[in-house]
N, C-alpha and C positions, 0 to 999 in steps of 0.2 A: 172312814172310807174303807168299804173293802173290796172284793176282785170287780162287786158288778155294782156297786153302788156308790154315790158320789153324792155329796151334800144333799142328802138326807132321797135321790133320787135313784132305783134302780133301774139301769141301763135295759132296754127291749131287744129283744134281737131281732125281733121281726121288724123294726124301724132300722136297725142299722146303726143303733147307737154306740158309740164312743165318743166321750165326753174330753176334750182338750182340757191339760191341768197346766200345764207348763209355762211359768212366768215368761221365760226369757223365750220361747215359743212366739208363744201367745205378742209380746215386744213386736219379735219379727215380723209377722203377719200385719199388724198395724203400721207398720214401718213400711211396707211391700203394697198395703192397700192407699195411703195417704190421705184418709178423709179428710175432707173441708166440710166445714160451715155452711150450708144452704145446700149442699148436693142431696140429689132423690138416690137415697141408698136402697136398697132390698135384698135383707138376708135371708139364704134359706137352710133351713135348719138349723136355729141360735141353738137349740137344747137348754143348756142351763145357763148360759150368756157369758161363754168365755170372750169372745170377740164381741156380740154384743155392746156387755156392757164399757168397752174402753171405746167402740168408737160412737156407741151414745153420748157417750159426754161430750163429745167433740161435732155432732149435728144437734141440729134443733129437731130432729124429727129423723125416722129411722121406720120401713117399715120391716117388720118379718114371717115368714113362713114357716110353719110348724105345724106337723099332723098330731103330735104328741099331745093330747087334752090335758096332763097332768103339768105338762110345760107350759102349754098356753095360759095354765091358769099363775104358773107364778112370774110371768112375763106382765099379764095385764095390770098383777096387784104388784108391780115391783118397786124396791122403795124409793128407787132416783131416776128410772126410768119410763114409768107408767105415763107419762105426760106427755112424753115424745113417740111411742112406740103404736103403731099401728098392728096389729097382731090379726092373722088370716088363721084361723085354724083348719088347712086341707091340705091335702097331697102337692106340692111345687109340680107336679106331672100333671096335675089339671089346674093350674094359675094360669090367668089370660095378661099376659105379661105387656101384651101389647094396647089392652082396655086400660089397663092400670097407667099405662103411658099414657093415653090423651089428657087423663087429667093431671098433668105435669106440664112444667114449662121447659124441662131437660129432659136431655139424655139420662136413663138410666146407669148407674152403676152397681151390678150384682155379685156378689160374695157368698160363700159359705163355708162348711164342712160339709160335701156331701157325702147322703151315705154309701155306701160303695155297692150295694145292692140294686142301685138306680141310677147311678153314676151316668153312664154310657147314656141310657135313656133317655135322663132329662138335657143333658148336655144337646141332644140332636132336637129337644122340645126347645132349649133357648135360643137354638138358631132359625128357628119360626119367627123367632120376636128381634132379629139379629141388628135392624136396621133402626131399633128404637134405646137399642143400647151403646153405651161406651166403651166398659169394660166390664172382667169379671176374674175375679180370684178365688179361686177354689184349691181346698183338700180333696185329692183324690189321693187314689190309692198308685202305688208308684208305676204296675201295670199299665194300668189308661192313660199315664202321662206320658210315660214311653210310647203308645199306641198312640197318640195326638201329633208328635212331634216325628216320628217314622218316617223314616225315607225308601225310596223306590229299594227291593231288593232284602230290608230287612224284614225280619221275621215277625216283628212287630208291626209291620205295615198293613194297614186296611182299610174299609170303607170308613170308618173312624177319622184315618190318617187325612185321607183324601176332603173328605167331606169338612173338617175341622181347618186343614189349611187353606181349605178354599175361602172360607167365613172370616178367618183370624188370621193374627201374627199369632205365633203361641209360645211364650217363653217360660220356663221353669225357671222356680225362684228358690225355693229351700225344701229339703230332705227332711223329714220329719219320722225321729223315732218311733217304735209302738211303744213305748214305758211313757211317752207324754201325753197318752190318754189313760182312762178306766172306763171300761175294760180295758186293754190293752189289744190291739188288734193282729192277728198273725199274720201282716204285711207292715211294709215299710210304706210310709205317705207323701206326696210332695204336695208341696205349692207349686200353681200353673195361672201364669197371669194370662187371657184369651183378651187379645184389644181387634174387633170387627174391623175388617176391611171394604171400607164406600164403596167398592164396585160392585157389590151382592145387591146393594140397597135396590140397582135400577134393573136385575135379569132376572126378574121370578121364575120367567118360564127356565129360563137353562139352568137354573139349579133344578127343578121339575125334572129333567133328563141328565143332567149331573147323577142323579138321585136313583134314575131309573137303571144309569149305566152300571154306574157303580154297584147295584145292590145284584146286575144280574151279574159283573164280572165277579165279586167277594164271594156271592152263594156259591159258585164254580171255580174257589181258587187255583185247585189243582190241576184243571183243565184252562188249555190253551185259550185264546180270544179267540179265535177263531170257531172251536166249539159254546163256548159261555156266553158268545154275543150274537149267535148266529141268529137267532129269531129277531134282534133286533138291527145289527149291522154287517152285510157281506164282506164277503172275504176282500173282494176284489177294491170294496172301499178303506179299510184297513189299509192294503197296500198302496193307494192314493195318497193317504194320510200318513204314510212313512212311517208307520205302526206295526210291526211284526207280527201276523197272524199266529203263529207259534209261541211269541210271550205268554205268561201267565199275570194274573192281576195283578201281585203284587210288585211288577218289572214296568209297570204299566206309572211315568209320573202325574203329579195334578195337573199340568198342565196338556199333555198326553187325554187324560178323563174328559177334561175341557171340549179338546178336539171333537172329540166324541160325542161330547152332549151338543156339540153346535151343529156337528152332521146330524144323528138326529133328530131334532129340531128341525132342521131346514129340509132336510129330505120329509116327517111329517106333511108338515105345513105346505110344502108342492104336491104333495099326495093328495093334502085335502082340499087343493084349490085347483087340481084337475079334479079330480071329482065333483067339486060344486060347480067348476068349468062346463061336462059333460053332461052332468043335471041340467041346467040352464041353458044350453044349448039347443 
């Protein structure tokens, strides 16, 4: 083993790789995840199967995600796990997570290490697929978990914050040094268990304006709502809504966001039905 390479694989850095070594880690994580027997698991980003291979033993089957071709090849030909493992070789940022559910009889449960380069990214792709999963346990980096779990006010707060607790419960679960990978990474990492909340499953449309709100209140966090919403929401309905036109986004709570995506929504949808009113008159 040396700085970038680990059983007999050199780490990429344009994948984002850091490889988990750590026994008593490694323990934890499986301990935190609790695989059973018959569950439709799907990893992404085994690498070279720290997690992998301990909760393969423990499913009859195990599917994983990996863009690494040199991985995927010693995943397919692996010596105890080949039989069980389904191996997808492409980006998790273009996995159709929700195709792969019909041909299931559960819920998904999704895991991995993600890599911290795409972290943020895919996490907002798995909440496309939100209502077909159970849970999901991830490495991230200690950042984004702080940023997941954010409250109104801190610095860490953002459309991340907003958008995640809208979807999930989000609990953090263990602190994870850089010395228990190789490479070794220059951040500290957690465990964050994200378990989906049933009320998402049946508002498409207001996460659609959840989505809208939020990305124009965060592009403008340093200005007021009252400036950062104005193409979208009047002053004077703010102040209907017991919303301080003066706050700034991140003062701003999920349930606050909420308000918002349900006024516009409802204010649309009357817009567009005097409109078709006025046509058709």
């Amino acid at each position: 083993m040396t700085a970038h390479t680990y059983r007999g694989h050199y780490a990429r850095k344009r994948f984002g790789q850091h490889f988990l070594h750590d026994p008593c880690i490694i323990e934890s994580i499986i301990h935190a995840i609790q695989p059973k027997y018959g569950e439709v698991m799907i990893e992404i980003g085994p690498g070279l199967g720290a997690l992998t291979e301990k909760i393969g033993r423990v499913l009859d089957k195990l599917t994983v995600i990996e863009i690494d071709h040199d991985l995927t090849l010693r995943l397919k030909y692996h010596s105890f796990l080949q039989t069980k493992l389904t191996v997808f070789e492409q980006d998790a940022l273009e996995f159709d997570f929700s195709q792969f559910a019909k041909q299931q009889t559960q819920l998904l449960r999704v895991f991995g290490n993600l890599p911290y380069n795409i972290s943020t990214p895919l996490i907002f792709h798995l909440f496309k697929h939100i209502n077909i999963i159970h849970d999901m346990h991830f490495m991230l980096q200690e950042e984004v978990v702080n940023r997941l779990v954010a409250k109104p006010g801190n610095k860490s707060y953002g459309r991340l914050s907003v958008m995640a607790q809208y979807y999930c419960k989000i609990f953090p679960i263990l602190t994870v040094p850089s010395q228990s990978f190789v490479p070794p990474p220059n951040v500290i990492s957690k465990i964050v268990r994200l378990i989906p909340i049933t009320h998402v499953q049946t508002l498409p449309h207001h996460v659609y304006f959840l989505s809208l709100v939020t990305t124009a209140a965060f592009n403008k966090r340093r200005k007021t709502l009252r400036n950062s919403l104005s193409h979208l929401i009047p002053t004077q309905a703010l102040v209907n809504m017991h919303i301080c036109p003066t706050l700034r986004a991140e003062n701003i709570s999920v349930m606050q966001y909420c308000q918002l995506a349900d006024w516009l929504g409802n204010h649309l949808k009357n817009k567009k039905a005097n409109v078709v009113s006025i046509k058709y008159n």
